[in-house]
C-alpha positions as a Markdown table, in Angstrom:
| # | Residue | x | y | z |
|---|---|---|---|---|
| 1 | Unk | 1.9 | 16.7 | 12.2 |
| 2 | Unk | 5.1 | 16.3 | 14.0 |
| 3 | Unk | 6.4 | 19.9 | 14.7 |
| 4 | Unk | 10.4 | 19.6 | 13.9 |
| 5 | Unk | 12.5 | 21.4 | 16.9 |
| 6 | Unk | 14.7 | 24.3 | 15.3 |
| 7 | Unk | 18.7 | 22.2 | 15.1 |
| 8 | Unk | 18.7 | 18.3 | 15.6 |
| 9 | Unk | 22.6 | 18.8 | 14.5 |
| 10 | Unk | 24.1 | 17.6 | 18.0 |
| 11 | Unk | 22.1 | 14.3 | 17.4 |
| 12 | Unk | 23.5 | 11.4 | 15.9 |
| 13 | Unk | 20.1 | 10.6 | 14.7 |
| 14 | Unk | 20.9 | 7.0 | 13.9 |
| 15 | Unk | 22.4 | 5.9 | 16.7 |
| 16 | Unk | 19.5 | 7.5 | 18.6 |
| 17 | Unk | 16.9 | 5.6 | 16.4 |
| 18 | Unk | 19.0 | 2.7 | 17.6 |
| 19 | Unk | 19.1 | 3.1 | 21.0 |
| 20 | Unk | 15.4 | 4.2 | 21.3 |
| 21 | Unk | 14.8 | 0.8 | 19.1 |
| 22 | Unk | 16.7 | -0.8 | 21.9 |
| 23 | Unk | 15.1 | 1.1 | 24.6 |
| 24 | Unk | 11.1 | 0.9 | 23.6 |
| 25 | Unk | 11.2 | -2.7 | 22.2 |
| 26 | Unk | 10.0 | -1.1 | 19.0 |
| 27 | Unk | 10.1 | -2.9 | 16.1 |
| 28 | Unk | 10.2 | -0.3 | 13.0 |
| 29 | Unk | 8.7 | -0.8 | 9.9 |
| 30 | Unk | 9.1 | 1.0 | 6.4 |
| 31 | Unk | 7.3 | 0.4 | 3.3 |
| 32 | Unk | 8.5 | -0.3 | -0.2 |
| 33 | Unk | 8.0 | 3.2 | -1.0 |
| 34 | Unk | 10.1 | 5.1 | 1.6 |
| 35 | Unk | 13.4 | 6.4 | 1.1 |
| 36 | Unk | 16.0 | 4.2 | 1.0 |
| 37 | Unk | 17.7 | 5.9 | 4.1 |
| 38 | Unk | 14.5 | 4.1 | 6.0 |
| 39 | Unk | 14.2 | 1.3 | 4.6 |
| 40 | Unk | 17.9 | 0.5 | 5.4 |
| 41 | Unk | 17.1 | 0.9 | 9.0 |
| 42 | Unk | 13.8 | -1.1 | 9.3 |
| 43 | Unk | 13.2 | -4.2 | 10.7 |
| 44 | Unk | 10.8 | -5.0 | 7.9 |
| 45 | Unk | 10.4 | -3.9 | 4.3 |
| 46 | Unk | 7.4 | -4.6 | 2.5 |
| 47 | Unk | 4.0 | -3.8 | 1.2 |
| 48 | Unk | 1.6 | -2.4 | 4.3 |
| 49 | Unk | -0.3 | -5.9 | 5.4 |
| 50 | Unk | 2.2 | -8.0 | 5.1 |
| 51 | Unk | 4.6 | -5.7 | 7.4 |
| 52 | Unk | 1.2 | -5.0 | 10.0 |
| 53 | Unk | 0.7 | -9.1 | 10.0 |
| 54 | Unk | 4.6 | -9.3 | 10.9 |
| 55 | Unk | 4.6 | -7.0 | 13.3 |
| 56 | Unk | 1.7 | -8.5 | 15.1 |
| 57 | Unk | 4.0 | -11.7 | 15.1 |
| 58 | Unk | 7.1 | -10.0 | 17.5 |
| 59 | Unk | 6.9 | -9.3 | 21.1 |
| 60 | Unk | 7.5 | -5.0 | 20.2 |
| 61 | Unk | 5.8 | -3.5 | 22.3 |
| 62 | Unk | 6.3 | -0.5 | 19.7 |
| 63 | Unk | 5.4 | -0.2 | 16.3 |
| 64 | Unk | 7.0 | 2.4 | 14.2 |
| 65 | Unk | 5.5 | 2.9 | 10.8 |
| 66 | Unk | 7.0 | 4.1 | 8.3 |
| 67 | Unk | 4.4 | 4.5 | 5.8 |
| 68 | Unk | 1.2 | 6.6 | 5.9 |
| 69 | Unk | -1.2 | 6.6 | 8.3 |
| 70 | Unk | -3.8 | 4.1 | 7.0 |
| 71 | Unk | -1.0 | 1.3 | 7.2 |
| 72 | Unk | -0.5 | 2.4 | 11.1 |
| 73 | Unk | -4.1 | 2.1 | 11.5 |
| 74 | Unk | -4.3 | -1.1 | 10.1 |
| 75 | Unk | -1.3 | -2.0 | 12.1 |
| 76 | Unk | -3.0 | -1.2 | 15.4 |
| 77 | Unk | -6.2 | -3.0 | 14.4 |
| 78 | Unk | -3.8 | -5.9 | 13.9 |
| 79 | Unk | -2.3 | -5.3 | 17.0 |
| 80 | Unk | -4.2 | -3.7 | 19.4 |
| 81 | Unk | -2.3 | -4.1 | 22.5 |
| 82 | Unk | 1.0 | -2.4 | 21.1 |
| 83 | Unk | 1.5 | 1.5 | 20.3 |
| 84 | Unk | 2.0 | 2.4 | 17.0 |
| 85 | Unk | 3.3 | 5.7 | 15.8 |
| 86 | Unk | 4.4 | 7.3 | 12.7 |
| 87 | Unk | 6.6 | 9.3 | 11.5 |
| 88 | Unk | 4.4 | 12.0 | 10.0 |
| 89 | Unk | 0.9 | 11.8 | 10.7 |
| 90 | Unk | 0.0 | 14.2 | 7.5 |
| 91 | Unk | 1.3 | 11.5 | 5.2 |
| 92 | Unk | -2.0 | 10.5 | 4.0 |
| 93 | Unk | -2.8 | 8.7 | 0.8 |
| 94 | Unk | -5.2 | 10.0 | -2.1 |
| 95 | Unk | -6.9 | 7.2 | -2.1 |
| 96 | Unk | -8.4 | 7.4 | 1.0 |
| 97 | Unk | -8.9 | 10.7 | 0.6 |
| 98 | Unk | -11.0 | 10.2 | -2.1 |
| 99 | Unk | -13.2 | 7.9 | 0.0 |
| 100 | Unk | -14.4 | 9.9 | 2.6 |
| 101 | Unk | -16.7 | 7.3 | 5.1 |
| 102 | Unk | -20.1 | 9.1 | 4.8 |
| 103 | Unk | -20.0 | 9.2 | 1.4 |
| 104 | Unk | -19.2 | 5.7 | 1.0 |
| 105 | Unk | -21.8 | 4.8 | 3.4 |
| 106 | Unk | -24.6 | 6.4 | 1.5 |
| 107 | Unk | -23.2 | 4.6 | -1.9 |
| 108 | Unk | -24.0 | 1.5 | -0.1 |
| 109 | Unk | -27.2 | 2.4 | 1.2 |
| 110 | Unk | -27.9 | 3.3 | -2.2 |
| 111 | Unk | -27.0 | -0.1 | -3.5 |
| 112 | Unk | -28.0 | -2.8 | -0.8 |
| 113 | Unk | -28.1 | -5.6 | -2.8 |
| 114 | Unk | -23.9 | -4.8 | -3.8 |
| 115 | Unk | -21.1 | -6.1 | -1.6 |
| 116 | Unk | -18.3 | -3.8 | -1.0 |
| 117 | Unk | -15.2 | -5.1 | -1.8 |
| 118 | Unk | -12.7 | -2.2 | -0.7 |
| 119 | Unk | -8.9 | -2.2 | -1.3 |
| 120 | Unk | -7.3 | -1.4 | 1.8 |
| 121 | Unk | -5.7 | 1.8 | 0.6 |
| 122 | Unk | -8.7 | 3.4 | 2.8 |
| 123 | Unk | -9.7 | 4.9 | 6.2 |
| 124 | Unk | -10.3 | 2.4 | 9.3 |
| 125 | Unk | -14.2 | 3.6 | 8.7 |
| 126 | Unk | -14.3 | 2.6 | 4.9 |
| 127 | Unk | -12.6 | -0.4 | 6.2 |
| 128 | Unk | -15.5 | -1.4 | 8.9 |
| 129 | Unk | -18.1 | 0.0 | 6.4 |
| 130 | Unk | -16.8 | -2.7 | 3.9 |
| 131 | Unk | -17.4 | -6.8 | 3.4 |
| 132 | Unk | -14.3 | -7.8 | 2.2 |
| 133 | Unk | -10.9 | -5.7 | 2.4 |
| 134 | Unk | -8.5 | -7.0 | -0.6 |
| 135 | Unk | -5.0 | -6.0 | -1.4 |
| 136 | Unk | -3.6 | -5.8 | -4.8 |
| 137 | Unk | -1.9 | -9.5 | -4.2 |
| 138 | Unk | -4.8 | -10.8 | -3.2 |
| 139 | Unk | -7.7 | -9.3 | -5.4 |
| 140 | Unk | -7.7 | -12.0 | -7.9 |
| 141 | Unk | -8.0 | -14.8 | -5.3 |
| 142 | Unk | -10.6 | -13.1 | -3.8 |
| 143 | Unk | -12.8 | -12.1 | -6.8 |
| 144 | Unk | -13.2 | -15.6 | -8.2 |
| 145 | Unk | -14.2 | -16.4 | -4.8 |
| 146 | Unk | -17.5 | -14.3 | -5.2 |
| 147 | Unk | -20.4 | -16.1 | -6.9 |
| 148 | Unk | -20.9 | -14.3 | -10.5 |
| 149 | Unk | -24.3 | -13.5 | -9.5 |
| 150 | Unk | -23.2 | -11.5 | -6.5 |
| 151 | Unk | -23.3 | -7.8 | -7.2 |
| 152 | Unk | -19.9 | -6.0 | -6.0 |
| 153 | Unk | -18.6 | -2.4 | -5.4 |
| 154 | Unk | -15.5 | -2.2 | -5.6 |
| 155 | Unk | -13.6 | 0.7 | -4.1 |
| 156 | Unk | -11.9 | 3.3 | -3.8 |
| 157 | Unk | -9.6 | 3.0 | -6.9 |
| 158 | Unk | -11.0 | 2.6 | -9.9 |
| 159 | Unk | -8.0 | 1.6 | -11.8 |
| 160 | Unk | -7.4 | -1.6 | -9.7 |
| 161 | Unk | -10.8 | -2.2 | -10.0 |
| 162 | Unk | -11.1 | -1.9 | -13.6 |
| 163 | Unk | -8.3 | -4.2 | -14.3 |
| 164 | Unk | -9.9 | -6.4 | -12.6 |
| 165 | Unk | -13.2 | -6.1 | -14.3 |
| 166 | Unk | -11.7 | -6.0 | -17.7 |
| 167 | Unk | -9.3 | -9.2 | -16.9 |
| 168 | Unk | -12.2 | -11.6 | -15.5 |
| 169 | Unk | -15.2 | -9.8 | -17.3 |
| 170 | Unk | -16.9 | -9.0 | -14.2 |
| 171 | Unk | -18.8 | -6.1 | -13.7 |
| 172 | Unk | -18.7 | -4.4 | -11.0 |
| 173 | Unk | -19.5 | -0.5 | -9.8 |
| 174 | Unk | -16.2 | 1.3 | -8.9 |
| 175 | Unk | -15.7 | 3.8 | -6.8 |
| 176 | Unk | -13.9 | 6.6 | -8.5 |
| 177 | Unk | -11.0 | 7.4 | -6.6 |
| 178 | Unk | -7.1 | 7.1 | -8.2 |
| 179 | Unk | -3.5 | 7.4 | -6.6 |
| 180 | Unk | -1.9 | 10.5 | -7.9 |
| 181 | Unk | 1.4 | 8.8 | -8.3 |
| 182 | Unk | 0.5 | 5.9 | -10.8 |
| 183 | Unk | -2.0 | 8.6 | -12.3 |
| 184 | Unk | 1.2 | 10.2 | -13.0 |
| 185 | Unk | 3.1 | 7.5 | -15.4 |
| 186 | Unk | 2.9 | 8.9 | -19.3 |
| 187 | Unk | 1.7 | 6.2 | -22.3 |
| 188 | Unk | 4.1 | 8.4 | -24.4 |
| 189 | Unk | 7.3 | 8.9 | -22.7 |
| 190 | Unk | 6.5 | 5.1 | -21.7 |
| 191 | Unk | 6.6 | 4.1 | -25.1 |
| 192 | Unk | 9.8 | 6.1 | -25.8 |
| 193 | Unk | 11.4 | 4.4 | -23.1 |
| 194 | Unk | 10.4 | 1.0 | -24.3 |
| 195 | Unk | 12.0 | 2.0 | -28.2 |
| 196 | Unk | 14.9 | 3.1 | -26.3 |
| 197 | Unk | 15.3 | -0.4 | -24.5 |
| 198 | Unk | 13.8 | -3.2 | -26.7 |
| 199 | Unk | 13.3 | -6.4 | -25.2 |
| 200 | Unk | 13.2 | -4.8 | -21.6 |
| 201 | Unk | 9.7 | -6.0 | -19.9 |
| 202 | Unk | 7.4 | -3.9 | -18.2 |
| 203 | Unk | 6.0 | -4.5 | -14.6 |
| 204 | Unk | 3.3 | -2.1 | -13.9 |
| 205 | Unk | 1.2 | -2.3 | -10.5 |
| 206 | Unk | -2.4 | -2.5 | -11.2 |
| 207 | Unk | -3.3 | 0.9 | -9.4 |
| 208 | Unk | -1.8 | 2.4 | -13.3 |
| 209 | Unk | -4.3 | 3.6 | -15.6 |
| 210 | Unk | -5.3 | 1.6 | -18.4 |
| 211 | Unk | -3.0 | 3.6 | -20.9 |
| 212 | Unk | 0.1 | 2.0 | -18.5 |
| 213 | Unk | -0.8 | -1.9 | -17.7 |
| 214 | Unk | -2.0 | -2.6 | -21.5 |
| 215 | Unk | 1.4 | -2.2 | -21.8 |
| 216 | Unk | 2.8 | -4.3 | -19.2 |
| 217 | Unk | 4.3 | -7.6 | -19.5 |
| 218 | Unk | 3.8 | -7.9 | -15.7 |
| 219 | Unk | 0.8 | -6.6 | -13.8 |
| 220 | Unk | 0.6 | -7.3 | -10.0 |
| 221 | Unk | 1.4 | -5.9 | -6.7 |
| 222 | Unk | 4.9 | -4.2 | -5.6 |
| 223 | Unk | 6.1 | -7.4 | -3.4 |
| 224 | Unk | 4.8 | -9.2 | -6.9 |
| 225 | Unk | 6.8 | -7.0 | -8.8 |
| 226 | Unk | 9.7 | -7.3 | -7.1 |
| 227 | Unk | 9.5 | -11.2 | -7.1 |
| 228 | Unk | 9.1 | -10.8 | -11.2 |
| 229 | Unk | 12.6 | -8.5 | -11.3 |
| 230 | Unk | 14.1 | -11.4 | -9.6 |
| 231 | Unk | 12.6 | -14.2 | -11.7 |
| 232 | Unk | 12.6 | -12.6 | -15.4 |
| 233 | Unk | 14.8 | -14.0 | -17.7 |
| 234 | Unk | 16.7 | -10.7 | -18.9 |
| 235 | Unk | 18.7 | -8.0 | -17.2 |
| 236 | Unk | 16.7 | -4.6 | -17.7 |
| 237 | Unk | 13.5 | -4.1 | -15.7 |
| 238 | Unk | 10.9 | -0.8 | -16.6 |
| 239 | Unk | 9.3 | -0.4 | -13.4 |
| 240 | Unk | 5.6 | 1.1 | -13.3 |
| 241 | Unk | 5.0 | 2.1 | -9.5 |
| 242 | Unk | 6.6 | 4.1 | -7.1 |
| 243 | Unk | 10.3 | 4.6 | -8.1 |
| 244 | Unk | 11.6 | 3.8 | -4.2 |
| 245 | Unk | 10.8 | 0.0 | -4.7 |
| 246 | Unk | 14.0 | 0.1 | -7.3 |
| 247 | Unk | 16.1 | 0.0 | -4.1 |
| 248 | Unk | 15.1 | -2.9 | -3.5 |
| 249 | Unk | 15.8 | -4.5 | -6.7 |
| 250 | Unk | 19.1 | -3.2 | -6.6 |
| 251 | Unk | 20.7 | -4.5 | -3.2 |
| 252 | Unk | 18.4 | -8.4 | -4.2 |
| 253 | Unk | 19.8 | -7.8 | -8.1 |
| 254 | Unk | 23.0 | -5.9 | -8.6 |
| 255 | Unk | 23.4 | -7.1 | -12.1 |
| 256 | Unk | 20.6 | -6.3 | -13.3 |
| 257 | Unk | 19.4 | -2.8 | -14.4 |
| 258 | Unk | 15.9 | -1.3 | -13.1 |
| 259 | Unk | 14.4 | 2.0 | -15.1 |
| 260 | Unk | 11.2 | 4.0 | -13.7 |
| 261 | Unk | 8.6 | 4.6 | -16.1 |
| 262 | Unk | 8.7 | 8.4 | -16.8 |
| 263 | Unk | 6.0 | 10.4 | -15.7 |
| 264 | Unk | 4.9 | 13.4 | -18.7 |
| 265 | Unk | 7.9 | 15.5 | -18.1 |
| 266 | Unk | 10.2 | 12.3 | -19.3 |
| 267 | Unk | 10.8 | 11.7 | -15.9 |
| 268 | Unk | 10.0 | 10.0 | -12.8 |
| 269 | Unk | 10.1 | 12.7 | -10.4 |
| 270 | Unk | 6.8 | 13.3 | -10.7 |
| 271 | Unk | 6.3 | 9.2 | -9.4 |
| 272 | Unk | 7.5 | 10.2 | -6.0 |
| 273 | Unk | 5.0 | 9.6 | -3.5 |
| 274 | Unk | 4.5 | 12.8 | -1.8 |
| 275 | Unk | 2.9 | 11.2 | 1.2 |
| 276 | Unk | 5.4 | 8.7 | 1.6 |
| 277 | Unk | 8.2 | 11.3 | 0.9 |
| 278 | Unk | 7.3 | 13.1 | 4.2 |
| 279 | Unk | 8.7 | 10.6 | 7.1 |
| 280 | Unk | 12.4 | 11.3 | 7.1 |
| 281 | Unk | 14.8 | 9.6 | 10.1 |
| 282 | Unk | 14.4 | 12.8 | 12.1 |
| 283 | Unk | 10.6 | 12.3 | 12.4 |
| 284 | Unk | 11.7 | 8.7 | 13.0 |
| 285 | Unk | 13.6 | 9.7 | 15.7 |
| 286 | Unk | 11.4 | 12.0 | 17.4 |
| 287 | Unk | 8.3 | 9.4 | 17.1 |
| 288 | Unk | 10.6 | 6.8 | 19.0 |
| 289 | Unk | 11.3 | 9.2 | 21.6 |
| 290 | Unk | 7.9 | 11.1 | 22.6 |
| 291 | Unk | 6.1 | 8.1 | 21.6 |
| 292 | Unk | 3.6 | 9.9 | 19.5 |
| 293 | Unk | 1.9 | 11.1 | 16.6 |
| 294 | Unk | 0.3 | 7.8 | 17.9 |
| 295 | Unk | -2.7 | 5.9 | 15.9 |
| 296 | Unk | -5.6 | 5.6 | 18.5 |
| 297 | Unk | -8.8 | 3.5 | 17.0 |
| 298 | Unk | -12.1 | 3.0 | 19.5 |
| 299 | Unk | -12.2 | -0.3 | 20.4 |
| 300 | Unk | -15.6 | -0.7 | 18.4 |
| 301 | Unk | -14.7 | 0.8 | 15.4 |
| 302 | Unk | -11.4 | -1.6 | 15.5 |
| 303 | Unk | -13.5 | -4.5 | 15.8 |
| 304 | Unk | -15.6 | -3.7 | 12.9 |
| 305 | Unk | -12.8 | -2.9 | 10.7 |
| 306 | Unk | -10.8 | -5.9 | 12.0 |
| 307 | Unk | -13.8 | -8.1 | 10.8 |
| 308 | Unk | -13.3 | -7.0 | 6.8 |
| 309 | Unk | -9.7 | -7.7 | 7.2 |
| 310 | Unk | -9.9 | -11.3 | 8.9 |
| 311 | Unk | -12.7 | -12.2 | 5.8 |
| 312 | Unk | -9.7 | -10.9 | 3.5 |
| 313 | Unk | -7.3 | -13.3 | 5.1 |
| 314 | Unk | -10.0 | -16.1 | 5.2 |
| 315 | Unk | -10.8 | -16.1 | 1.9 |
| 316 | Unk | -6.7 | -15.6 | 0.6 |
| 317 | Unk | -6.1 | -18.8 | 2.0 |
| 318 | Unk | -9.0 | -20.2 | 0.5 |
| 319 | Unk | -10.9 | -21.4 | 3.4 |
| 320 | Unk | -14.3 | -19.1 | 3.2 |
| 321 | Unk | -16.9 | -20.8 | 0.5 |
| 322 | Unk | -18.5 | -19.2 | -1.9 |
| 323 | Unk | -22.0 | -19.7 | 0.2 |
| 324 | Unk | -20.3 | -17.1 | 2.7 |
| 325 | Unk | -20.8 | -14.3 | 1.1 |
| 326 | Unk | -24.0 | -12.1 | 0.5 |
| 327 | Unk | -25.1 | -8.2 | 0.8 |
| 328 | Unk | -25.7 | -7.0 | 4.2 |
């Protein structure tokens, strides 16, 4: 964890951030879900592989994540010649907590004749423990790919996974971990919210509980939900994911109004990714300068991890056939 000093009130912390950019050929990086104070500032905004793949692109020889700490690692197996830091590295993910690797490592010895398909909101071990590494944009893609008689586990959030077994009537053993911020949307207050707004869509992101995405006129990931806002024919958006990516919508979309789904207190404060909510610009600025917390992955471990990640982008493209895949 990054140990604040006691008074950063002398600093002009942006133009430090700036300079340090500047001075480090860093290339900084914020996720949809960071405060909009970051996100104003990054290089990049976006959903966590498609800012690690453009990272990789640049000459940086610095990557500053701001995210959590399973994005930077996937950015340094992406890029394994640059440093990566982060702001915070507590901001962890409850998803990948709920996945710890020696557990999921005995599931699949347990089931040798299952594949593990593993979103990538997980540890670098999960990762290099898994076949296939699929992101909520690409899970579709990826599942049709798999021959029907191919067994699957499909981990660690069982929400994702459900939707998906429910929309192509695929079975498939889930791992049952959830994300404690779309756990938190209320069916109720969602409900009330529609009555209060007819004729204003839902998008909901797939990690929502069954209760929220039967509800939802979109379903898909938060660079898919964004795209929607843009493309729908009306002007008022309810928005089922982390209420940060309404920034977003507002500087693309300034005429049109964006509401977060209330969590079961009527609001969406309780939406706030906690994990996300801990990089702030001071962190920012003191990663830049000390270089450090800084994601360090043995080289093996990379590779492994690396090779779920590259059948991922294989099959997304649709160049893997369906006589490449099989249990280990």
């Amino acid at each position: 964890m990054t140990v604040m000093p006691a008074d950063l009130s002398g600093i002009d912390v942006r133009a430090e951030i700036e300079r340090l950019r500047k001075e480090r050929n860093a290339v900084i990086l914020a996720h949809y879900y960071q405060k909009p104070e970051l996100q104003d500032l990054a290089d990049f905004v976006g959903d966590s592989l498609e800012l690690s793949r453009k990272a990789a692109e640049t000459d940086a020889d610095v990557i500053a994540f701001c995210g959590v700490t399973f994005m930077a690692e996937t950015a340094k197996i992406l890029s394994p010649n640059k440093i990566v830091v982060v702001p915070d590295m507590d901001a962890g993910c409850s998803l990948e907590d709920s996945c710890p690797p020696e557990k999921f490592k005995a599931f699949r010895e347990a089931h040798p004749d299952h594949i593990a398909l593993t979103y990538i909101n997980c540890s670098t071990e999960v990762k290099a423990l898994s076949d296939v590494i699929v992101t909520s944009s690409s899970a579709e893609t990826i599942l049709q790919q798999i021959p029907a008689d191919q067994k699957i586990i499909f981990g660690p959030d069982r929400h994702l996974g459900g939707y998906l077994s429910r929309k192509f009537n695929r079975e498939m053993l889930l791992w049952p971990g959830v994300c404690i911020v779309h756990e938190a949307f209320s069916e109720t207050e969602l409900l009330k919210l529609k009555a209060q707004n007819p004729g204003a869509p839902i998008a909901a992101h797939p990690e929502c509980p069954p209760t929220i995405v039967d509800h939802a006129d979109y379903v898909g990931s938060t660079s898919g939900i964004l795209k929607y806002a843009k493309e729908m024919a009306g002007d008022t958006l309810i928005v089922a994911t982390e209420p940060h990516i309404i920034h977003q919508m507002e500087l693309a979309l300034p005429n049109k109004t964006f509401i977060g789904a209330p969590g079961a207190d009527g609001n969406c404060n309780c939406n706030i990714c906690p994990y996300m909510a801990l990089n702030t610009m001071e962190k920012l600025y003191l990663a830049l300068r000390d270089l450090e917390p800084r994601v360090e992955i043995e080289e093996g471990l990379r590779l492994a991890a690396k090779k779920s990640l590259d059948k991922m982008l294989e099959m997304a493209s649709g160049t893997v056939g369906k006589g490449d895949l099989g249990a280990r």
